[in-house]
N, C-alpha and C positions, 0 to 999 in steps of 0.2 A: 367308512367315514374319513379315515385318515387319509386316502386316494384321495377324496375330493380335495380335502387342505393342500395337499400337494401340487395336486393341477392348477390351484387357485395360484398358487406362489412359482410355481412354473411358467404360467402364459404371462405374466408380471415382466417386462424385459428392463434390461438396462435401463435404460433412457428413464423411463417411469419411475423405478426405481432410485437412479439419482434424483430424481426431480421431487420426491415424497421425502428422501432422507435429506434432503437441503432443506426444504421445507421447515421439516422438523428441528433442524439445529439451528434455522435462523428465528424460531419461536423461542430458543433457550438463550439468545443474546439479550444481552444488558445495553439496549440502545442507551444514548446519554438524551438529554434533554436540548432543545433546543438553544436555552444560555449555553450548555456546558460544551454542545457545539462549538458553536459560534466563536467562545473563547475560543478552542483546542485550534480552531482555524488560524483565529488573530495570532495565536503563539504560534504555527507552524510555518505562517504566514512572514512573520519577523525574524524568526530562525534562517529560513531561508534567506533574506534579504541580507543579514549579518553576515550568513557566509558566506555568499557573493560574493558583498565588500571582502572581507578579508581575501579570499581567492583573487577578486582581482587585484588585491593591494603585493599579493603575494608576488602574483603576475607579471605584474609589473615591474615589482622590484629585483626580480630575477631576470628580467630581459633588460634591464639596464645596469645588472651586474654583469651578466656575460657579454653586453655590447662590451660593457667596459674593460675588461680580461682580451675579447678580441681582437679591439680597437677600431671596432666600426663606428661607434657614437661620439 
């Protein structure tokens, strides 16, 4: 009886295998709710745009300091 459990979990290959244990661990996620989405977007959303701005403001002011050390500007 044990042979057979064995063969059973033997012809089981890889692929299959990942594909049952992802399965599995995406049923013990804690999806969020549609609100709680949506917010986490709008916030990831404006984060990004904030750091932009600053990166370009960086950007900027650094290629108009080294113009001005050069003396190209």
């Amino acid at each position: 009886m044990a042979d057979k459990a064995k063969k059973v979990k033997k012809s089981e290959n890889a692929v299959q295998r990942y594909f049952r244990e992802t399965t599995g661990e995406l049923r013990k996620v804690s999806w969020p709710t549609w609100p709680e989405a949506r917010h986490l977007t709008i916030l990831v959303l404006l984060v990004m745009v904030t750091v932009g701005l600053f990166l370009a403001g960086v950007d900027y002011l650094a290629s108009k300091f080294l113009n001005l050390i050069l003396g190209i500007g």
